[in-house]
MIPA-344500 format. One line per field, with one value per residue (C-alpha): residue in three letters; z, y, x. Coordinates in steps of 0.05 Angstrom, whole numbers. Example, Ala and Ser with C-alpha at 12.3 -4.5 7.8 and 13.67 -1.06 7.14 Angstrom:
2
code = c(ALA SER);
z = c(156 143);
y = c(-90 -21);
x = c(246 273);
REM end
This chain:
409
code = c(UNK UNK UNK UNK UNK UNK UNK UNK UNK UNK UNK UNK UNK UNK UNK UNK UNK UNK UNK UNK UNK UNK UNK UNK UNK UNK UNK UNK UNK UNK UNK UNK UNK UNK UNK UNK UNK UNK UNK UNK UNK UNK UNK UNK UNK UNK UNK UNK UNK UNK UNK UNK UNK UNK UNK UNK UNK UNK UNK UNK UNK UNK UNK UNK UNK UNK UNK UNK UNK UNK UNK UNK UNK UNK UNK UNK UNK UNK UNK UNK UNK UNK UNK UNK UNK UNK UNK UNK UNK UNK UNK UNK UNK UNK UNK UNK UNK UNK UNK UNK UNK UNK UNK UNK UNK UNK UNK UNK UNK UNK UNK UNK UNK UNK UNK UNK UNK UNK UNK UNK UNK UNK UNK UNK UNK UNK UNK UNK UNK UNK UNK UNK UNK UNK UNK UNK UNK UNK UNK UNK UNK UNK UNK UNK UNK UNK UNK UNK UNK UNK UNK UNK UNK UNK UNK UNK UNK UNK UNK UNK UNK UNK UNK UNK UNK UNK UNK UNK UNK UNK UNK UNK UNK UNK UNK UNK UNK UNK UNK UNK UNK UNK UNK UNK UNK UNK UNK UNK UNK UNK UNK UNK UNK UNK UNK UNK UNK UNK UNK UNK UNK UNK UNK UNK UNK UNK UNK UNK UNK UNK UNK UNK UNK UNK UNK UNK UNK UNK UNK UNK UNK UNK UNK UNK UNK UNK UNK UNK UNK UNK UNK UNK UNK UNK UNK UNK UNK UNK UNK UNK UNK UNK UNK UNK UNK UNK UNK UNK UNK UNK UNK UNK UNK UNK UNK UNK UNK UNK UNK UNK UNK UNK UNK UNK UNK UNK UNK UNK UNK UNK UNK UNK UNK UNK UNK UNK UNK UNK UNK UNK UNK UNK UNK UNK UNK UNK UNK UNK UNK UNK UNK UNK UNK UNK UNK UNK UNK UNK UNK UNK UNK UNK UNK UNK UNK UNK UNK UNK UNK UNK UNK UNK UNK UNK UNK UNK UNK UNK UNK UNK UNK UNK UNK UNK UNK UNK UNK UNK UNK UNK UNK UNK UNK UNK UNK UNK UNK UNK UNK UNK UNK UNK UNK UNK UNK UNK UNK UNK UNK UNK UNK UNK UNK UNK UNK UNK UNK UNK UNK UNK UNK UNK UNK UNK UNK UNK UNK UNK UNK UNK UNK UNK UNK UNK UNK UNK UNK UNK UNK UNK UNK UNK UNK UNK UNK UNK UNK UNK UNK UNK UNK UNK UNK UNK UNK UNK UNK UNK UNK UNK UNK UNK UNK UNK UNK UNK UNK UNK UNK);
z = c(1075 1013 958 966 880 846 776 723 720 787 866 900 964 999 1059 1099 1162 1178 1254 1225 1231 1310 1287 1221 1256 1316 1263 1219 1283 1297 1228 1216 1244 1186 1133 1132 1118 1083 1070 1020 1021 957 991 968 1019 1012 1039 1102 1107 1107 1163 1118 1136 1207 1210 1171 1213 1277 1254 1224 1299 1315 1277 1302 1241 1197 1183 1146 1117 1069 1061 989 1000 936 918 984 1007 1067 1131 1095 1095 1169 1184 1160 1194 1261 1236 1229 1291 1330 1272 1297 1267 1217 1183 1121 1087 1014 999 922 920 961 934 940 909 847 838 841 780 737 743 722 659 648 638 594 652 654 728 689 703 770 802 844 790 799 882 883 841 872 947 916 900 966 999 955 968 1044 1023 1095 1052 1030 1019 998 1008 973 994 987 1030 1019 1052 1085 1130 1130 1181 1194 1185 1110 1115 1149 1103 1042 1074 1099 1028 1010 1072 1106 1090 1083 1021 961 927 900 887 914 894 938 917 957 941 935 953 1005 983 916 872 865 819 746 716 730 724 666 630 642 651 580 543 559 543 485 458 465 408 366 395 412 460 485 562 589 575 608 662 673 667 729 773 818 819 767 783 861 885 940 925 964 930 937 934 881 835 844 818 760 746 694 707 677 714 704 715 675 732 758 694 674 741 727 655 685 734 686 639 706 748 743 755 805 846 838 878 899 963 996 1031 1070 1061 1034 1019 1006 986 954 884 823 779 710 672 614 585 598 582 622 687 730 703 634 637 667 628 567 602 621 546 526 569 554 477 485 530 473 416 467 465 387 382 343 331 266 250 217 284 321 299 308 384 399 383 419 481 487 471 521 580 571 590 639 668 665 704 761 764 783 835 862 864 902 942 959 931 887 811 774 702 670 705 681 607 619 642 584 537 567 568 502 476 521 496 426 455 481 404 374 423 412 340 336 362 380 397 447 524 569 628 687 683 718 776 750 691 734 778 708 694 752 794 852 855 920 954 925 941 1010 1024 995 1049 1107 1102 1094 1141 1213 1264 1289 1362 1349 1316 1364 1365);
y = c(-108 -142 -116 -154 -145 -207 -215 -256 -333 -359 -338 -305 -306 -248 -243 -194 -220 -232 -262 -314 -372 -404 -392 -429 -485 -490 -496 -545 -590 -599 -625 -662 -727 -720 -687 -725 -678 -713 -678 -685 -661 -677 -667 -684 -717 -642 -601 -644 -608 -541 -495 -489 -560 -558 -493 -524 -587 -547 -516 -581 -613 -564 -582 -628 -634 -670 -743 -764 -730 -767 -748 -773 -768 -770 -781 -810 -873 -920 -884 -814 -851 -869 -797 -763 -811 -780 -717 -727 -762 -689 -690 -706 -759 -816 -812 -852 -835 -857 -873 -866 -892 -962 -1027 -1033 -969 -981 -1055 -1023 -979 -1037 -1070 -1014 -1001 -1078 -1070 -1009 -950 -907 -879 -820 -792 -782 -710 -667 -691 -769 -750 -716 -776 -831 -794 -786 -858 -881 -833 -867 -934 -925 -891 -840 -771 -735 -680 -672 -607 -600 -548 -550 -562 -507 -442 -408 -367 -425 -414 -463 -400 -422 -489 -469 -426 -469 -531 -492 -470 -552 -584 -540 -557 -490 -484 -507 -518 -578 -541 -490 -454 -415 -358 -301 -238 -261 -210 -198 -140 -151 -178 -247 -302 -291 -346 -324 -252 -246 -319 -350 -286 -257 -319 -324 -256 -267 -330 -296 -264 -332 -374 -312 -337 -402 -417 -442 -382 -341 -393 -388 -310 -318 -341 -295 -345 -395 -431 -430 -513 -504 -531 -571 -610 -665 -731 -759 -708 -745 -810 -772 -721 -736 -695 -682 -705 -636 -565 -561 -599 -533 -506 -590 -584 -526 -563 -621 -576 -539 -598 -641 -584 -530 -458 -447 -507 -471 -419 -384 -364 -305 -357 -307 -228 -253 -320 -348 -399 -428 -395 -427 -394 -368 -412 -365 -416 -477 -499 -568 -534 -476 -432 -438 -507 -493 -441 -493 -553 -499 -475 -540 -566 -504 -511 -585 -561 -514 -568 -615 -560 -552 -492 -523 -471 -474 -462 -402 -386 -386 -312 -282 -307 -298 -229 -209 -251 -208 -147 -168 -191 -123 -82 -121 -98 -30 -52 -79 -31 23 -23 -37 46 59 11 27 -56 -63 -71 -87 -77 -103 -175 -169 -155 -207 -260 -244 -260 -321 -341 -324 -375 -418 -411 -427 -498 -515 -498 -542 -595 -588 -587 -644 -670 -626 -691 -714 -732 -733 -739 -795 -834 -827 -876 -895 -916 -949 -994 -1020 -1032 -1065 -1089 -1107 -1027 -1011 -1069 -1061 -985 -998 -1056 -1003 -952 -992 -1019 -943 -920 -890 -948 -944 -935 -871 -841 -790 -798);
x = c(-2476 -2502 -2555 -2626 -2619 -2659 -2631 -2629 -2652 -2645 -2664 -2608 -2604 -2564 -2525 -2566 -2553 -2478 -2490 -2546 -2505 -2526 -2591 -2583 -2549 -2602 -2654 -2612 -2605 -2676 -2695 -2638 -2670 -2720 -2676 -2609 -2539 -2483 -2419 -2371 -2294 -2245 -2183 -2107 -2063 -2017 -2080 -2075 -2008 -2043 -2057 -2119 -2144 -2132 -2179 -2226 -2234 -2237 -2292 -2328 -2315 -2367 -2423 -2467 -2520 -2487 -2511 -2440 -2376 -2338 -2266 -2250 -2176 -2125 -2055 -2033 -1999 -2017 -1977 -2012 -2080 -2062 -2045 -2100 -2149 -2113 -2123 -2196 -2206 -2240 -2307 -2372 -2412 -2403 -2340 -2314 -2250 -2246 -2170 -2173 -2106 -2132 -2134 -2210 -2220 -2165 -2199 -2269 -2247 -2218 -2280 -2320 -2273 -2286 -2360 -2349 -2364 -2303 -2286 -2242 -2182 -2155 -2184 -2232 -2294 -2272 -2268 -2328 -2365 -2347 -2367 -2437 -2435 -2407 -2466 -2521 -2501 -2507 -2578 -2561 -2568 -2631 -2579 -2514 -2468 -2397 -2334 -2264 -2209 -2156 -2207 -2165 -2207 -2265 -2322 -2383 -2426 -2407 -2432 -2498 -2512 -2499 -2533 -2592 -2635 -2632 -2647 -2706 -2777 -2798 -2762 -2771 -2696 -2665 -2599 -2560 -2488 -2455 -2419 -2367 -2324 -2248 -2211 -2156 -2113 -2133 -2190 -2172 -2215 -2189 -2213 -2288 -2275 -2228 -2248 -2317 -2360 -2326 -2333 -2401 -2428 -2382 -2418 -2497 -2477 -2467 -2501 -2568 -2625 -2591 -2625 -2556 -2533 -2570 -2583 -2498 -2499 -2542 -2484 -2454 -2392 -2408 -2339 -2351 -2332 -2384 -2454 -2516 -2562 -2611 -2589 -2631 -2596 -2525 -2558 -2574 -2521 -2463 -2400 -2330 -2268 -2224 -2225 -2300 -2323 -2368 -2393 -2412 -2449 -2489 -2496 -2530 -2574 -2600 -2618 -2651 -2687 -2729 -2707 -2754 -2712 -2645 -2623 -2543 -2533 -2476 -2438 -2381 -2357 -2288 -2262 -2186 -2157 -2093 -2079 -2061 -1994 -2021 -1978 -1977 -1925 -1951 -2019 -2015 -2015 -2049 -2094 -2078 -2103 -2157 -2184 -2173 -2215 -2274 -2278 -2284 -2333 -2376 -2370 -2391 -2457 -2479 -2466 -2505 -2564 -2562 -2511 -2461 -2390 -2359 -2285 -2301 -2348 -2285 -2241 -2311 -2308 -2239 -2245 -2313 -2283 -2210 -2260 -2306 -2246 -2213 -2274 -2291 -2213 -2234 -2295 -2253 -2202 -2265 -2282 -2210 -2198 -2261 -2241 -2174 -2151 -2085 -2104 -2042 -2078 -2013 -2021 -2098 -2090 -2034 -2090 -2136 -2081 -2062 -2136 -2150 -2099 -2132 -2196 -2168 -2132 -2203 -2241 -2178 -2197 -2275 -2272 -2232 -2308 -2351 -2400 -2351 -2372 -2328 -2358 -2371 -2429 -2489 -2493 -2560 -2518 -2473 -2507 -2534 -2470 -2451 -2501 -2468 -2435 -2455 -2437 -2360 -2370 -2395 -2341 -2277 -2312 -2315 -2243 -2216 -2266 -2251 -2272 -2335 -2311 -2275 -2342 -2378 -2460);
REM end
């Protein structure tokens, strides 16, 4: 059972009650003819392949709150688009599939690179973006939940309970993160444990007193992919296309709502999913990359906020980051022994190494700007842009949309 502990910037809310969930969901039902649920899933065409997905949509076929889920599916081709339409055929409620790979959808992107609004680079942040889009065009949300598609022990309880802090009225959040233990045998979650956490407890000491900061210390699982919000916050929000996609989230929360509106929730008591190879080698792939796109995107936030890094800034942080990482392995190797998990410390220290080179590919990529955005556009910006946005977005939905006769009221 979890801790009822409230620290640091934001509301936590614990998991104090594991058998909640028909409750949640009975509750959830009745206001969701005034509070309407939207649910987005980035999902590759391979996940559909997964005994991960099929659990996941069982589950979902049970719900029966949710005003829309859009399936924003990538890298598939027309019988795989076909396919997973099939597959989806069991969920309740409106259902639009967003076939990135479509001609509407392609066309709809040249035209927004014409007028000078970049769509960005093909990935969960471009998925994710152009869902909220699709969502706010139809105007059906007031809120707009997010999880991931490879969970392999998903349960709705998780969706419930992610949904549920943004959509009742007797709350008061705009935003809500979800976070979990990963664990099966092991502790699982490197990148937060052994990356982000270090390298930001690393940077208070150059960069003392900065409120993001603090505000990210706050997370339980900063790097979580499941979130709820409000949807007038996806209008708003600007987000990177890559691997900094969660920590450019929690960037743009922080600078559009108040920390009283913000709260992280215990979504489940363990949570897997597919696991990315370290790629201690390679720095285009796994976690390696990763690791590199999240230091970046952070380093941008705090030159954003005024804390610009220097070259000379950078030794300093290495150093206080492997420091940092490697006591944080004696940390979790306590935890892992009283717990009776495998800890192979060599494959930790291992980790920290890797990411500490990748932490110095993301400073040689910052400092090449440290000014540099790379992030999607707002869709306020874009329907500037491009007037007629939701009418292109709306038309590319409906012709990769389910038919309406196989939808279930």
């Amino acid at each position: 059972m979890a801790d009822f502990h409230q620290s640091g910037a934001i509301t936590t809310l614990h998991r104090l009650n594991a058998d909640g969930h028909l409750r949640l969901e009975r509750e959830l039902e009745n206001i969701s003819d005034r509070v309407a649920i939207g649910l987005v899933l980035p999902a590759l065409y391979s996940e559909f392949q997964t005994p991960a997905m099929r659990g996941i949509v069982n589950e979902l076929s049970k719900v029966r709150y949710l005003k829309h889920i859009i399936v924003a599916l990538g890298r598939a081709n027309f019988s795989q688009y076909q396919h997973a339409k099939t597959f989806l055929e069991d969920l309740a409620g409106s259902v639009t599939i967003l076939w990135i790979d479509s001609d509407p959808i392609q066309q709809l992107f040249r035209t927004l690179r014409r007028n000078g609004v970049s769509p960005g680079p093909d990935g969960k942040g471009r998925s994710c973006w152009l869902a909220y889009g699709y969502l706010l065009a139809t105007g059906s949300c007031d809120v707009i939940a997010v999880h991931d598609c490879d969970i392999k022990n998903y349960n709705r309880d998780l969706l419930a309970r992610l949904c549920y802090p943004v959509a009742s009225p007797d709350l008061n959040f705009d935003f809500c993160k979800g976070y979990y233990a990963r664990i099966t045998g092991c502790l699982h979650g490197r990148v937060t444990r052994l990356f982000l956490t270090p390298l930001v407890r690393a940077l208070h000491s150059l960069a003392p007193g900065d409120g993001f900061l603090r505000f990210l210390d706050s997370f339980r699982y900063p790097l979580a992919g499941e979130f709820a919000m409000k949807a007038d916050l996806a209008r708003i929000n600007r987000i990177p296309g890559d691997w900094g996609l969660e920590v450019g989230v929690l960037s743009e929360i922080h600078r559009n709502c108040n920390v009283s509106r913000i709260c992280q929730v215990d979504l489940a008591d363990s949570y897997d999913h597919k696991h990315q190879a370290l790629s201690a080698t390679d720095f285009s792939t796994g976690l390696g990359r990763m690791a590199t796109e999240i230091a970046r995107c952070l380093l941008h936030t705090l030159a954003a906020g005024g804390h610009v890094l220097t070259p000379d800034d950078f030794d300093t942080l290495e150093a206080r980051y492997v420091q940092t990482a490697v006591e944080m392995v004696d940390r979790y190797y306590a935890d892992a022994k009283l717990n009776g998990l495998e800890f192979n410390r060599h494959a930790e220290e291992l980790a920290v190494s890797v990411f500490s080179a990748s932490l110095r590919n993301g400073a040689r990529k910052y400092l090449a700007d440290p000014f540099a955005e790379d992030v999607l556009p707002s869709w306020n910006r874009v329907v500037n842009a491009v007037p007629d946005v939701c009418d292109r977005l709306m038309e590319a939905g409906e012709r990769t949309s389910r038919p309406a006769s196989l939808c279930v009221a």
